[in-house]
C-alpha positions in Angstrom: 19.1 1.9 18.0 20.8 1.8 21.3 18.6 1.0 25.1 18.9 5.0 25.6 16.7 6.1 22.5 13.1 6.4 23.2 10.7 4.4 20.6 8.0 7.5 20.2 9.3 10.9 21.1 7.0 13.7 20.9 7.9 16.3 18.7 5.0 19.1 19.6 2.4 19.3 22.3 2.4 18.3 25.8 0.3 15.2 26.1 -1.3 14.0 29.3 -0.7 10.3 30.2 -4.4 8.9 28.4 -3.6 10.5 25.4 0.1 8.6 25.3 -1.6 5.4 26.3 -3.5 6.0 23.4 -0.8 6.3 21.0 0.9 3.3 22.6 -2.3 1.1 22.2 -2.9 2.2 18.9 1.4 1.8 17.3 1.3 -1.5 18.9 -1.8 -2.5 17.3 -0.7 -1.6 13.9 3.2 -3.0 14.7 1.0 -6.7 15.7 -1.6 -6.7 12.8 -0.9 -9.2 10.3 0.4 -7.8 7.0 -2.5 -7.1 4.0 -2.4 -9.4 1.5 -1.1 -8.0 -1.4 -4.2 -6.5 -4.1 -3.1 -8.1 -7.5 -5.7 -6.2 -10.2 -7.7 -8.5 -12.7 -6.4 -8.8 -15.7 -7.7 -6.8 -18.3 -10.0 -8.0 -21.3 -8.9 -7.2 -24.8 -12.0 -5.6 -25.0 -11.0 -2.8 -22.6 -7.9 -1.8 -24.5 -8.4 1.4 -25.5 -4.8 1.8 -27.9 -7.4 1.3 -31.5 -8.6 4.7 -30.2 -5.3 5.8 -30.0 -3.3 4.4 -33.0 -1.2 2.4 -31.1 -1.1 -1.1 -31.7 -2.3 -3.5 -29.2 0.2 -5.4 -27.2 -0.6 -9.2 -28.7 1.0 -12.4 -26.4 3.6 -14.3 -28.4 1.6 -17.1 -30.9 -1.5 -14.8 -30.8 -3.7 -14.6 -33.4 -3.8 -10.9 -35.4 -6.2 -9.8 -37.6 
């Protein structure tokens, strides 16, 4: 991106001055805010699997036991 390219450039509309200070407050907000930590799901019990209903075996850990 060269000096001569704007950073927001507004496609349709003609917005007054509040309304681009607006947008300005608001991108540089979100371009400060810390990054969310990643969500990393719980892991599933056994007792949740639903392959038995399906007839596909269950996905047993190497050493586990199997009935």
């Amino acid at each position: 991106m060269t000096g001569e390219e704007p950073l927001v450039r507004v496609v349709r509309g003609a917005p007054d001055d509040h309304e681009l200070a607006a947008v300005t407050v608001v991108l540089a907000a979100l371009l400060a805010a810390e990054p969310a930590a990643p969500v990393v799901p719980a892991p599933r019990s056994g007792w949740a699997d639903r392959s038995h209903s399906l007839g596909i075996p269950a996905q047993h850990a190497p050493g586990a036991w199997n009935s």
